[in-house]
C-alpha positions in Angstrom: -7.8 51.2 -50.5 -5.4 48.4 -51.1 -5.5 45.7 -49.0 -3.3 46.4 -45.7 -3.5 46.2 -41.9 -6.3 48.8 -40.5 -5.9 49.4 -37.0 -9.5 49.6 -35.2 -10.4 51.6 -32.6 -14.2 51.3 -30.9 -14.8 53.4 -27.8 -17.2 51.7 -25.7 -19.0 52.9 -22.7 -15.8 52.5 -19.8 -12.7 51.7 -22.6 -11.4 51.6 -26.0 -11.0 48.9 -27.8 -8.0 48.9 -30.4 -6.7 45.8 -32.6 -4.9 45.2 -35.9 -7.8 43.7 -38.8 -7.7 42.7 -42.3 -11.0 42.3 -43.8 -13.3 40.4 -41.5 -10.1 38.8 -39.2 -8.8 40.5 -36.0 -5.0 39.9 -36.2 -4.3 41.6 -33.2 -5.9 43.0 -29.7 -4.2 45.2 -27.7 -4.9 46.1 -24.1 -7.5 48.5 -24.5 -7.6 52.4 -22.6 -10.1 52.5 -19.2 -11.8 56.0 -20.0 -12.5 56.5 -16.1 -8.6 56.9 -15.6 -8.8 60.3 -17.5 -10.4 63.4 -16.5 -10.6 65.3 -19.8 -10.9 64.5 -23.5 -7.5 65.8 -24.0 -5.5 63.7 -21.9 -7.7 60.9 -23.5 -6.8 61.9 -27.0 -3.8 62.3 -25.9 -3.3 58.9 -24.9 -5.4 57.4 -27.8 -2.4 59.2 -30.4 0.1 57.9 -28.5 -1.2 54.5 -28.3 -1.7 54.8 -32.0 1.6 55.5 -32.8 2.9 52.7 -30.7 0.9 50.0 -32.6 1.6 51.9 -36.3 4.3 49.8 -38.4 5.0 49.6 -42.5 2.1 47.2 -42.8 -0.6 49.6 -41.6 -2.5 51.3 -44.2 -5.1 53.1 -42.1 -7.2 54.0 -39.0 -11.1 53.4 -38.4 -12.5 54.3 -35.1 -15.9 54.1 -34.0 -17.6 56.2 -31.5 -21.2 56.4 -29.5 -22.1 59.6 -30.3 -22.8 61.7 -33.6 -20.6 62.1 -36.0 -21.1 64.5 -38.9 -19.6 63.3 -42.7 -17.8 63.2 -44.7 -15.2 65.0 -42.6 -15.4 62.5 -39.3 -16.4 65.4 -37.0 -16.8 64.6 -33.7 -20.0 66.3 -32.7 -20.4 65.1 -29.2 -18.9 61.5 -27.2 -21.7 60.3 -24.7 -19.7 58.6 -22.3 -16.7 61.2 -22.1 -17.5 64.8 -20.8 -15.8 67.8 -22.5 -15.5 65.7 -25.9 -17.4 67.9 -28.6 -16.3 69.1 -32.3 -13.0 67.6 -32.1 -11.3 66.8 -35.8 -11.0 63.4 -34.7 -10.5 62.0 -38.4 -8.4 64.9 -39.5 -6.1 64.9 -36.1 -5.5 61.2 -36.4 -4.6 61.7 -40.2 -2.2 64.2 -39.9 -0.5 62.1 -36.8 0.2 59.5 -38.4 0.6 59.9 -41.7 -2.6 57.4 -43.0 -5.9 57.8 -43.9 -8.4 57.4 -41.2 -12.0 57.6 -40.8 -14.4 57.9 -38.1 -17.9 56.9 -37.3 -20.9 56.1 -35.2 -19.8 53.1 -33.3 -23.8 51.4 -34.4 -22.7 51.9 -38.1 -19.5 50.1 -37.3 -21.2 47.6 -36.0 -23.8 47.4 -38.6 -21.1 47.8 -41.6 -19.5 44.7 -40.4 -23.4 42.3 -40.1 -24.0 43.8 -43.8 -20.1 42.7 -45.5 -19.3 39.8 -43.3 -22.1 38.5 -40.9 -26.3 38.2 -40.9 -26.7 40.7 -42.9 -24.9 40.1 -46.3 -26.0 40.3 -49.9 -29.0 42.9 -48.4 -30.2 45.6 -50.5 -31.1 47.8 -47.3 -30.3 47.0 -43.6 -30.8 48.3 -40.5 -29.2 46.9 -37.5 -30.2 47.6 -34.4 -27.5 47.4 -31.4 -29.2 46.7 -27.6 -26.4 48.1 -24.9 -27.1 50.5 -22.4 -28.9 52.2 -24.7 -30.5 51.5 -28.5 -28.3 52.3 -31.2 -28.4 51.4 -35.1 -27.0 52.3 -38.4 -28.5 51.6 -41.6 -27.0 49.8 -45.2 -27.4 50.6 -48.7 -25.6 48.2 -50.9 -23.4 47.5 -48.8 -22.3 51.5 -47.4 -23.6 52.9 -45.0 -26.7 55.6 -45.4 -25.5 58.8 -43.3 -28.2 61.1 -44.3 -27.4 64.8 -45.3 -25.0 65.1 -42.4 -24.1 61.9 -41.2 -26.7 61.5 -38.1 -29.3 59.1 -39.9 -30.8 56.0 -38.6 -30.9 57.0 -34.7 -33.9 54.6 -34.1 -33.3 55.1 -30.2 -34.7 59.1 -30.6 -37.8 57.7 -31.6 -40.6 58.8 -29.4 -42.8 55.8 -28.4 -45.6 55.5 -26.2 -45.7 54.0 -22.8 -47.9 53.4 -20.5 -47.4 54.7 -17.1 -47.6 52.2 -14.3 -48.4 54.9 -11.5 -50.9 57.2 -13.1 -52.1 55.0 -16.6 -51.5 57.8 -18.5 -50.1 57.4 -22.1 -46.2 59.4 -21.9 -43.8 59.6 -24.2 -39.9 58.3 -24.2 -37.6 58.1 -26.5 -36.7 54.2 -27.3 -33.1 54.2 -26.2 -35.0 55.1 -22.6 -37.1 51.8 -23.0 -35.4 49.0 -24.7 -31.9 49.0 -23.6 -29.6 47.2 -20.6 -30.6 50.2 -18.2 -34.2 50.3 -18.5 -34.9 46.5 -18.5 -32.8 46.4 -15.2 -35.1 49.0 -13.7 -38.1 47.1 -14.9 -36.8 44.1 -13.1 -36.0 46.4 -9.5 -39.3 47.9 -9.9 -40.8 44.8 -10.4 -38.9 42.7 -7.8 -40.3 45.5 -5.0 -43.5 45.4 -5.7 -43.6 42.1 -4.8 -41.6 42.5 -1.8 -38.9 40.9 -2.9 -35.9 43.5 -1.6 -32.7 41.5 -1.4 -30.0 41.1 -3.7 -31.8 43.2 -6.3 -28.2 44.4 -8.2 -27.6 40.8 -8.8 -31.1 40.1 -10.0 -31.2 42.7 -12.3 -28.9 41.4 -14.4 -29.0 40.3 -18.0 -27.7 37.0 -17.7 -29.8 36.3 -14.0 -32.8 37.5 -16.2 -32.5 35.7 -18.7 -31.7 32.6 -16.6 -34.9 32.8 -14.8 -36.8 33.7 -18.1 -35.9 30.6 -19.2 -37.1 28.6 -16.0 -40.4 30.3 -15.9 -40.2 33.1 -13.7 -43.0 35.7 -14.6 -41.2 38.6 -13.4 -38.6 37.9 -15.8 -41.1 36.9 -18.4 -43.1 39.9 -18.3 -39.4 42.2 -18.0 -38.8 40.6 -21.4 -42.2 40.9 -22.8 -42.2 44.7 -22.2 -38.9 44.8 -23.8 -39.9 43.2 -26.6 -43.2 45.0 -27.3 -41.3 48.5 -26.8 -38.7 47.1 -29.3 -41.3 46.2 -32.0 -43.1 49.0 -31.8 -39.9 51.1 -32.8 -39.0 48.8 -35.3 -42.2 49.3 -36.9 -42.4 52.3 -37.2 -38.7 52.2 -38.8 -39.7 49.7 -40.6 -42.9 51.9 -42.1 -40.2 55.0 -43.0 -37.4 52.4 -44.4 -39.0 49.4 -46.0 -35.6 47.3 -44.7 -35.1 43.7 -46.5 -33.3 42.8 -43.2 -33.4 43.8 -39.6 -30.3 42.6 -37.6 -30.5 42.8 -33.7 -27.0 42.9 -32.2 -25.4 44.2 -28.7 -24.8 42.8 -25.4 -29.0 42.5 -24.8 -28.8 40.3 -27.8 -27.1 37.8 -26.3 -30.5 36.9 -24.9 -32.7 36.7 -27.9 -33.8 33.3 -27.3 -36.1 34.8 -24.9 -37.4 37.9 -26.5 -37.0 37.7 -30.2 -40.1 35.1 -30.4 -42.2 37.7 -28.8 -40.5 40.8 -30.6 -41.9 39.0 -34.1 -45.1 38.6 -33.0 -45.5 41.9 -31.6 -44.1 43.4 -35.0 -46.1 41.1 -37.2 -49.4 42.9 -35.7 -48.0 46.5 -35.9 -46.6 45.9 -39.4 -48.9 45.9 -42.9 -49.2 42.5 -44.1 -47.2 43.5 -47.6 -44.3 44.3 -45.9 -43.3 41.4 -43.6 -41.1 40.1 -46.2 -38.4 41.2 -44.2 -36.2 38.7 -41.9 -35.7 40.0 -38.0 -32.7 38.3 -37.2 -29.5 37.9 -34.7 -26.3 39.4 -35.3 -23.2 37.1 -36.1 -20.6 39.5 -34.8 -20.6 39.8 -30.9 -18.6 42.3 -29.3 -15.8 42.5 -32.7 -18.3 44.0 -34.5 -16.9 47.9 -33.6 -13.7 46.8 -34.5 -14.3 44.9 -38.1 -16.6 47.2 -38.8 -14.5 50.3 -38.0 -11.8 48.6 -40.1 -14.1 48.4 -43.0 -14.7 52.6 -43.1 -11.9 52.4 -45.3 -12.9 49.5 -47.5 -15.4 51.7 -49.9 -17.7 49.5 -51.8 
């Protein structure tokens, strides 16, 4: 599309994000919409349009909005919204389209994420990427040539529906969880509670059970913390492998709010990979995403920006 203003739109887990981009710049942010103050997915929409309308002017060419939940292509379906009950099938590309007049598109929020890494950030000039976005849960998207690769229908590269082993700690047994259950912000906090308790330690454990108090005390030593991150880690590789084994990427990117502490996970992450992987096909770079929490927003911008 010609080069313009694209107004960006990433729903996260409590608000939407909106801002003005052009190419890899945010121009503008506006004060973003608290999901929790609306009871249905209409009156959210509804508020969504009218914000939309409110920020549209003559130098807006378009709409991109990312979304954490599945979205089927090419006609920016809706399918289901994770964090927002009721919100399922809805013509979100279409509905926006015909409200205000511009194109818009609408994807996965981890393909936003991961569109941006591939055109602007860690993962440029990559033949095929897959990013891999640690929140609350495990999200990714994957890059061809710089576009992202929706499958037949627009749901590929959900590495968090992987199902992984794990061991488990009560009865030894082998089970079976999905990755997003393993890896991301809510299970590594549990890790740390459960941990905490079994060795009596009962106080304060919200506040311990943090990322950045884990991280913190990762960093000092502290074997609880150590072995919360080592878990993570080797749950994380093992997922990646087996991606890795089905995709043959050139470059994983790691991105999302857990990301921010890679300095204590991703050496152990490597290693852990490195002995699930075959030899041939470690030519690949594991590495940290520029983009911290704009990448939803460039990203979503650059749905419009075919390549």
């Amino acid at each position: 599309m010609n080069k313009g203003t694209i107004i960006a739109v990433d729903f996260g887990g409590t608000s939407v994000k909106l801002a003005k981009v052009v190419g890899s710049k945010i121009i503008e942010k506006y004060d973003p919409i608290h999901t929790a103050n609306y009871h249905s997915a209409a009156e959210l929409k509804a508020e969504l349009m009218k914000r939309l309308r409110e920020i549209k002017d003559s130098t807006v060419k378009g709409v991109g909005i990312g979304v954490p939940g599945l979205v089927k292509q090419p006609q920016g379906l809706v399918v289901n919204l994770g964090n927002v009950e009721g919100w399922s099938n809805i013509a979100l590309a279409e509905e926006v389209s015909q409200e205000l007049g511009v194109p818009c598109k609408v994807d996965n929020d981890a393909n936003c994420a991961a569109l941006a890494e591939a055109r602007f950030g860690a993962g440029q000039n990559q033949e095929l990427m897959l990013m891999v976005t640690l929140g609350t849960g495990v999200g990714s998207g994957i890059i061809s040539h710089g576009n992202i690769w929706h499958g037949a229908h627009g749901y590929a590269g959900e590495i968090g529906r992987l199902q992984v082993p794990s061991l488990n700690s009560k009865t030894q047994d082998i089970d079976y969880q999905i990755l997003d259950k393993i890896c991301g912000h809510s299970a590594i906090s549990k890790q740390a509670i459960s941990l905490y308790q079994a060795q009596g330690i009962h106080d304060d454990l919200d506040s311990k059970s943090t990322l950045p108090y884990l991280a913190k005390k990762a960093r000092e030593g502290d074997q609880i913390a150590l072995q919360v991150w080592q878990t993570m880690a080797r749950n994380l590789a093992l997922g990646l492998a087996n991606a890795n084994a089905l995709l043959n990427p050139s470059m994983i990117v790691i991105g999302g709010g857990v990301a921010a502490a890679a300095d204590v996970f991703l050496d152990e992450l490597k290693a852990h990979f490195e002995k699930l992987t075959w030899a041939e096909s470690l030519e690949l770079n594991i590495v940290v995403a520029k983009f911290g929490n704009d990448a939803g927003l460039i990203g979503a911008a650059q749905l419009l920006e075919n390549r």
